[in-house]
C-alpha positions in Angstrom: 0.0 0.0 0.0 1.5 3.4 -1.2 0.3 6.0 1.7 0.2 9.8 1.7 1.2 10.9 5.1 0.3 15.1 5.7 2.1 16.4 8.7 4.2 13.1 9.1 7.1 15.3 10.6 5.0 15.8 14.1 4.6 14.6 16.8 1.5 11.8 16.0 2.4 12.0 12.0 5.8 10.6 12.7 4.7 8.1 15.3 2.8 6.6 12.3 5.3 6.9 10.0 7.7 4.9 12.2 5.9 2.5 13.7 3.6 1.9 10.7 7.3 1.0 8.5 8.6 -1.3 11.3 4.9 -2.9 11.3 3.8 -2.9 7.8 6.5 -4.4 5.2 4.2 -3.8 2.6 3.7 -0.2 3.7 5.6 2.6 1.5 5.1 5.8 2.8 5.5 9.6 1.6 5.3 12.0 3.7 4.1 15.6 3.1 5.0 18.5 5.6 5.2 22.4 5.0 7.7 22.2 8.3 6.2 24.7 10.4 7.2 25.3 14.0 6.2 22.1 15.8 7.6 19.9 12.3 10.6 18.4 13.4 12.3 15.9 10.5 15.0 15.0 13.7 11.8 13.3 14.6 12.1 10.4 11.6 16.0 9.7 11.5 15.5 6.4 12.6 14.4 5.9 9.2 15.4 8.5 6.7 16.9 6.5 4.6 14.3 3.7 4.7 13.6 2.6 0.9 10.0 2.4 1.6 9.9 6.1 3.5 10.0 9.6 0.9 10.0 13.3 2.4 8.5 15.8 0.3 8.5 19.4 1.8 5.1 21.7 0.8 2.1 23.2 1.8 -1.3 21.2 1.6 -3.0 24.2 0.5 -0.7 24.3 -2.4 -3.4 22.5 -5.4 -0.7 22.5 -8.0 1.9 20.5 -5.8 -1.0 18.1 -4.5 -2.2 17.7 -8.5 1.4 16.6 -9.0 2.0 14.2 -6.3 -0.8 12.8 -5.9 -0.3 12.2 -9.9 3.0 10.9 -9.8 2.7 8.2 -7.1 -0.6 7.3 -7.2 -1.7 6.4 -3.6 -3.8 4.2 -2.2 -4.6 6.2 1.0 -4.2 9.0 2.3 -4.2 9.5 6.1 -4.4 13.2 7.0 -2.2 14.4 10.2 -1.4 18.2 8.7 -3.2 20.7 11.1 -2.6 23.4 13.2 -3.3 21.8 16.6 -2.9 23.6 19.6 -5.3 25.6 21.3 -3.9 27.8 22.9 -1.8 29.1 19.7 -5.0 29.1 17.9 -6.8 31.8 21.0 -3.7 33.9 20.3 -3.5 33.9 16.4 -7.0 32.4 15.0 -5.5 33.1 11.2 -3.3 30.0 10.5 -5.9 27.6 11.9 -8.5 28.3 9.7 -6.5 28.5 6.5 -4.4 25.2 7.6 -7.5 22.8 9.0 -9.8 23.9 7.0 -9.0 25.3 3.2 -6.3 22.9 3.6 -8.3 19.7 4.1 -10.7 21.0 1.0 -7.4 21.1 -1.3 -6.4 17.8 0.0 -10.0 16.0 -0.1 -10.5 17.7 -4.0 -6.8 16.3 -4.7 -7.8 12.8 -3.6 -10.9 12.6 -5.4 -9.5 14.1 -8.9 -7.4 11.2 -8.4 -9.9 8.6 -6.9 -8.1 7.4 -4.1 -9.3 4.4 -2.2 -9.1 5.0 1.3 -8.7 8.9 2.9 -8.3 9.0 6.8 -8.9 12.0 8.4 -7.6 12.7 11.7 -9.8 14.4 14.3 -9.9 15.3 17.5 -12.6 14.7 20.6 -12.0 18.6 21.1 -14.9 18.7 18.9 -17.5 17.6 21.2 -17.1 20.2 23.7 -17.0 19.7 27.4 -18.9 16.9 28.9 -20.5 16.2 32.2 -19.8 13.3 34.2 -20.3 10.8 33.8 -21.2 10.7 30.3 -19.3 10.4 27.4 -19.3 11.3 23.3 -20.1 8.4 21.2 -20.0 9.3 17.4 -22.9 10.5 17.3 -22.9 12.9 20.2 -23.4 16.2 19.1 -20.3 19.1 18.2 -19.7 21.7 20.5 -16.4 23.3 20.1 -15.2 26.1 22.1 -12.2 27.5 20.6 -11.2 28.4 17.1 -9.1 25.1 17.1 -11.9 23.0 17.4 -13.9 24.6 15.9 -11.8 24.1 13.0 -11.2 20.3 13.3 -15.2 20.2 13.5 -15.9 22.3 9.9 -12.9 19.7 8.4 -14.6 16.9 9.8 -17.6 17.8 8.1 -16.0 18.7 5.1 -14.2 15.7 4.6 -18.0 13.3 5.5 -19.9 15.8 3.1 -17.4 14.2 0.2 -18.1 10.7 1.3 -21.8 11.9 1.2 -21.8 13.8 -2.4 -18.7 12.3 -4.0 -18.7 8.9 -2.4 -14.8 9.6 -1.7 -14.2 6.8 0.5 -13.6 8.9 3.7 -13.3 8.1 7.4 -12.7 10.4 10.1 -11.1 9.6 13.8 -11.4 12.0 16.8 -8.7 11.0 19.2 -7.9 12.0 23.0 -5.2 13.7 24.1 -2.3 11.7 22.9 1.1 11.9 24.5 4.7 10.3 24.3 8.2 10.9 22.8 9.1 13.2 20.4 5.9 15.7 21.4 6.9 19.3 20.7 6.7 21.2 24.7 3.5 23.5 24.2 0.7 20.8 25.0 0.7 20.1 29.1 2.5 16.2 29.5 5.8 17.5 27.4 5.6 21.3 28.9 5.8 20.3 32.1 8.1 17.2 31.7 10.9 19.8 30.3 10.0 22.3 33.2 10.4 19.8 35.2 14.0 18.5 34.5 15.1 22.5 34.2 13.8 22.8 37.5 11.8 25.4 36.0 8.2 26.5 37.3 5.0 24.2 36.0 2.5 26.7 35.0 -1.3 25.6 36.0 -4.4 26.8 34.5 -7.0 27.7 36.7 -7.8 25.4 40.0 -6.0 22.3 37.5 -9.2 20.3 37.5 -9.7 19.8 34.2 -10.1 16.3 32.7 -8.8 14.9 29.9 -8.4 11.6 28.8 -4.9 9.9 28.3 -4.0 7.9 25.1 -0.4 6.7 24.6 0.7 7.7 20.9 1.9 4.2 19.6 -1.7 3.0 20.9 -3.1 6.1 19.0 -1.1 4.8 15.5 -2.4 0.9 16.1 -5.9 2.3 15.4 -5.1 4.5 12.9 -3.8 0.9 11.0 -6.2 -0.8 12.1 -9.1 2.0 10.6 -7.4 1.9 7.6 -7.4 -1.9 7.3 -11.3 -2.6 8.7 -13.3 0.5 9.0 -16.2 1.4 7.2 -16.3 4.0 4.9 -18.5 7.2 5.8 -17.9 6.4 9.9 -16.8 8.3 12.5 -14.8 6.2 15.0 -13.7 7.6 18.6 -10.1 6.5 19.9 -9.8 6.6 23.8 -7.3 6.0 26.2 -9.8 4.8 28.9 -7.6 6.7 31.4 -9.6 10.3 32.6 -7.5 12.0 34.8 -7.4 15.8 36.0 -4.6 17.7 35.2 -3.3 18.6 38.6 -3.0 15.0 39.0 -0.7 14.5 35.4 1.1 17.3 36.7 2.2 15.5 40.4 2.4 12.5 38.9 5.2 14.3 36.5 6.6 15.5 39.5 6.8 12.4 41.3 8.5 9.9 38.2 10.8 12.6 37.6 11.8 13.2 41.9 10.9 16.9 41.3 9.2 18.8 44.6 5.3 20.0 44.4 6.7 23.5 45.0 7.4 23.9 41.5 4.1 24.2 40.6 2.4 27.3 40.0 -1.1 28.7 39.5 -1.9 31.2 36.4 -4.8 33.1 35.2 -7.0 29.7 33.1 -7.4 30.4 29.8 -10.5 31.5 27.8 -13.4 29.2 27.2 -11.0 26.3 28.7 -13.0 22.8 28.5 -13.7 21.1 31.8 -14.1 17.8 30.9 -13.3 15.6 27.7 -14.6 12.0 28.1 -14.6 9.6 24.8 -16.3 6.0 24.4 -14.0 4.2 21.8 -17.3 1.0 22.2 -17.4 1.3 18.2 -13.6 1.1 17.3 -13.1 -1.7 20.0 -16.4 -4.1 18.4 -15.3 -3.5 15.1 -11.2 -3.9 14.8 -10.3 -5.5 18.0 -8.5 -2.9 18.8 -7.7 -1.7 22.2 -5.0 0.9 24.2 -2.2 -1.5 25.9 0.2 0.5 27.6 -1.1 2.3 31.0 -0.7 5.9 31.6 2.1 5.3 34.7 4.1 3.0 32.2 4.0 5.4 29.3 4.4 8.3 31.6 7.7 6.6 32.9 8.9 5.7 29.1 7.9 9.3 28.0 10.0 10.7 30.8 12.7 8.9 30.2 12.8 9.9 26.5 12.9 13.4 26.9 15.7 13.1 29.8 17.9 11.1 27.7 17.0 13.4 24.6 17.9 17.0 26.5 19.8 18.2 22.7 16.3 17.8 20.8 14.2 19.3 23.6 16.4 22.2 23.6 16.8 23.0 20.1 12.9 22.8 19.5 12.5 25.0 22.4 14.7 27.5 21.0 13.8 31.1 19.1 10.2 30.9 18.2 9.2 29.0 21.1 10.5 31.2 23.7 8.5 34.0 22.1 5.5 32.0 22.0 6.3 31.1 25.9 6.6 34.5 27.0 3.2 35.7 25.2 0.8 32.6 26.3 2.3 32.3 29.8 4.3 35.7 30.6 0.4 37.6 30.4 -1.4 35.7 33.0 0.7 36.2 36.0 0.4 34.0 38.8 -3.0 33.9 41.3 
């Protein structure tokens, strides 16, 4: 199977991409990423040179360079990482998520049905439903209610990409994932941030009282589904991937503190940030009954190998939180103060 990979130098896209190599010998892989901030090609070295692995650098909102790629190699599938996925980036500076999740998915969906592709994976997230009361939890069906510009525009992709299921019978699927976390994840979101804080002995920033729940989904877990969509799911469905591990954020964060012998004094309250969910809280029922498929590594144990990583990988962690970052630092974090 010949697979075009958007985003495959981030954090989840290149999970696939090396896992999906070592899993799949059949599996020949390109990989299509404009490099923005959080695109890190240090993250794919392991297998650079693979013969069945091809980087091409470019924009998915470029139609010309889609036309010819998607001419020239003639994919199978297409599973779509590319995105512009962090809140918090998308409260400050609403532009680039709209133009990225959104006009890029409609240049991407339009490229693969000019050139009939058989399988297009879209990749969600369960920011889309909104926060959630306890104790239920989003099936598929459960309605959309995003609250920030970045979900909101993984939603309008996600019904972009079903409406050309619906009209052009382009054989689409969408996932909506939980909060995924592991090696290699670029230190904005909150398990990596305060990780590197962390070993710098540096202060753990903590939104609002810190109860906010997510739910946990170790990223090689995350890219077992993803195959296993690609292999079994139905076209025109929706399929939830949990971690089955809710847990509030205060607790992530002392749990950080504790694997990595780091005192509770580090933390420190600031000002929560606008509309900020309360509760995310996924049934994955569907995806389980249909592909087998279910998470396998526990949140301690991946917290411990995640850990690890970025202590034995200090060089990457800071030349990704160089320049740019440190701007970006200053302006989320610097403006809320501490209460």
């Amino acid at each position: 199977m010949r697979v075009l990979v958007t985003g495959g130098a981030g954090f989840i896209g290149s999970a696939f991409i090396r896992t999906t190599i070592a899993a799949d010998e059949s599996a020949e892989i390109v990989n299509l990423d404009k490099l923005t901030y959080a695109g890190n090609l240090e993250n794919l070295a392991e297998i650079e040179n693979h013969p069945r692995y091809r980087f091409v650098q470019g924009d998915i909102c470029d139609a010309a360079l889609l036309d010819g790629l998607f001419a020239s190699s003639r994919f199978d599938a297409v599973v779509h990482f590319a995105a512009e996925s962090h809140v918090d980036r998308s409260i400050l500076s609403p532009d680039p998520v709209f133009e990225t999740n959104l006009r890029g998915a409609f240049r991407l969906l339009e490229a693969a049905r000019m050139h009939n592709v058989a399988r297009f994976v879209h990749i969600s997230t369960d920011e889309v439903y909104g926060s959630i009361d306890p104790p239920h939890e989003a099936s598929e069906n459960y309605p959309l209610r995003a609250s920030s510009p970045y979900s909101a525009s993984k939603a309008g992709s996600d019904l972009l990409a079903l409406s050309y299921f619906t009209t052009y019978r382009l054989p689409v699927i969408v996932t909506r994932a939980s909060n995924n976390y592991g090696p290699y994840q670029f230190p904005e979101k909150l398990i990596p941030l305060m990780i590197s804080n962390a070993l710098e002995d540096r202060r753990l920033p903590v939104y609002g009282d810190g109860m906010q729940v997510r739910d946990w989904l170790y990223v090689d877990d995350h890219c077992r589904a993803i195959r296993e969509v690609l292999k079994k799911g139905r076209e025109g469905e929706i399929y939830n991937i949990g971690g089955n591990c809710s847990l509030p954020n205060l607790e992530v964060i002392r749990r950080i503190l504790e694997a990595a012998h780091k005192p509770e004094s580090l933390l420190e309250t600031v000002k929560d940030r606008p509309g900020h969910d309360r509760r995310y809280a996924l049934s994955s029922a569907k995806l389980m009954a249909e592909t087998g498929w279910k998470p396998l590594t526990g949140f301690d144990e991946g917290l411990a190998r995640t850990i690890d990583w970025y202590r034995q990988n200090s060089g990457w962690v800071k030349r990704v939180k160089s320049g740019e970052y440190q701007n970006y630092y200053a302006l989320n974090y610097g403006a809320r103060g501490t209460v």
